[in-house]
C-alpha positions in Angstrom: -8.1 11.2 73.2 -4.6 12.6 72.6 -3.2 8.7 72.6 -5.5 7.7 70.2 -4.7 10.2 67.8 -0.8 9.5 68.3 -1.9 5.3 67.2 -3.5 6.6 64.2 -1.0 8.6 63.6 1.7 5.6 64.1 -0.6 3.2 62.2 -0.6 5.6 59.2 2.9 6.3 58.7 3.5 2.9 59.3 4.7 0.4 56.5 3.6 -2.7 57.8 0.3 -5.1 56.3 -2.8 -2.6 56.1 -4.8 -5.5 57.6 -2.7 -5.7 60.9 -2.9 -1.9 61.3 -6.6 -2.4 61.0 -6.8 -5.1 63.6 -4.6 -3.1 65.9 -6.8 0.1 65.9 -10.0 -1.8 66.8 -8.3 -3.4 69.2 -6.9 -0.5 70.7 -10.8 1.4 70.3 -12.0 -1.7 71.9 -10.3 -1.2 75.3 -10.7 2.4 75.0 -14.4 1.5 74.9 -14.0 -0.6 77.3 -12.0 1.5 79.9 -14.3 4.6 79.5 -17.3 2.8 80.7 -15.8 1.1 83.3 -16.9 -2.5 81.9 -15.7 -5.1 84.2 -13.7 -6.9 81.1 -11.4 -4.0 81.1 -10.0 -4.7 84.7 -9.9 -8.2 83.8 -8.2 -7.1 80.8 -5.3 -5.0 83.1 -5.2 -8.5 85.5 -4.3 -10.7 82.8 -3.3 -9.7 79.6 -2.4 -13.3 78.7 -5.6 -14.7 79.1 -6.5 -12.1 75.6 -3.3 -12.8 74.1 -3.6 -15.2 70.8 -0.1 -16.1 70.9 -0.7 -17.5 74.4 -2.7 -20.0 72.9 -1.1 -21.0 70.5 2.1 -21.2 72.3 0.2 -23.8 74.8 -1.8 -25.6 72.0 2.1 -26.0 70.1 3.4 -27.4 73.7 0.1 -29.7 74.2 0.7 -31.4 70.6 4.7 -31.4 71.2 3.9 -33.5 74.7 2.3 -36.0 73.2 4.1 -39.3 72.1 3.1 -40.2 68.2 0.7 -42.5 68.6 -1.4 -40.7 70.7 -1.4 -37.5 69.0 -5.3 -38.8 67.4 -6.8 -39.8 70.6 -8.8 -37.5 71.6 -10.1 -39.3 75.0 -6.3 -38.7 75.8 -6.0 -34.9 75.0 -8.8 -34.6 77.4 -7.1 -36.8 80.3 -4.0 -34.6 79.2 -5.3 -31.4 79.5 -7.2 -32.1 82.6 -3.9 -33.1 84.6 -2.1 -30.5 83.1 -5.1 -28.1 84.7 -5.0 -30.1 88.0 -1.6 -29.4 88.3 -1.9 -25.4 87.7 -4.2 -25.6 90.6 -2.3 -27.1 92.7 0.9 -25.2 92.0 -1.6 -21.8 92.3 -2.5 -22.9 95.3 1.0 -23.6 96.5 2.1 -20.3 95.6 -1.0 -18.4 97.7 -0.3 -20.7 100.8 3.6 -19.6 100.5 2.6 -16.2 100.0 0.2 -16.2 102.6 3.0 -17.7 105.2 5.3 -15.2 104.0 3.1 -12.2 104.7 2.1 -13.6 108.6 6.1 -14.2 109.2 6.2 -10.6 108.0 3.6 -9.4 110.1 5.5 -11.7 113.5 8.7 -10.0 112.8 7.2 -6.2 112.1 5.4 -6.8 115.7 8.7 -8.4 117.5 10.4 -5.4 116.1 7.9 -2.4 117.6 7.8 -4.4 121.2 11.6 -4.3 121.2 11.2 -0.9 120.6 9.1 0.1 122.7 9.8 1.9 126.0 9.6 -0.5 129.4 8.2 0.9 132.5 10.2 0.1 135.2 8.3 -0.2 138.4 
């Protein structure tokens, strides 16, 4: 309760556009609601703020239009053959990065158990 007092509070005795301060407190209210009653789209929220963010989408709509040579930029049969490679390739390179994650985390795991036999006492017999 106490930080949402402090945003009013900001957004009051702030001189930006009324409008944005509006925007940002219903925002804010918004995941508040969200977080008090433990909605699932509040953890997907805290996961990946990008995925919320209107600038994000714009920044990839401005790279999409900037990709494309001049007289393409009207097809929209090749925007869709665009956008689905670009998508294909994401997956890939997600999948890429688990796979090296995930041999990372056994090579870990190989050396942390190497490391607690050499360790370990030997019983002579």
């Amino acid at each position: 309760m106490v930080r949402g007092f402090l945003m009013i509070l900001f957004l009051f005795f702030d001189l930006g556009s009324v409008l944005y301060q509006r925007v940002i407190l219903v925002s804010y209210r918004i995941l508040e609601y969200w977080e008090e009653h433990k909605l699932p789209i509040f953890d997907m929220h805290r996961s990946n703020v990008t995925f919320f963010s209107e600038e994000s989408g714009e920044i990839a709509l401005s790279v999409l239009a900037l990709s494309f040579p001049s007289n393409q930029k009207g097809s929209l049969e090749e925007t869709r053959r665009y956008i689905f490679h670009v998508r294909l390739y994401d997956n890939l390179q997600a999948l890429a990065t688990d796979e090296a994650a995930t041999r990372r985390s056994q090579a870990a795991a190989r050396r942390s158990k190497a490391e607690e036999s050499s360790k370990a006492p030997s019983n002579p017999q």
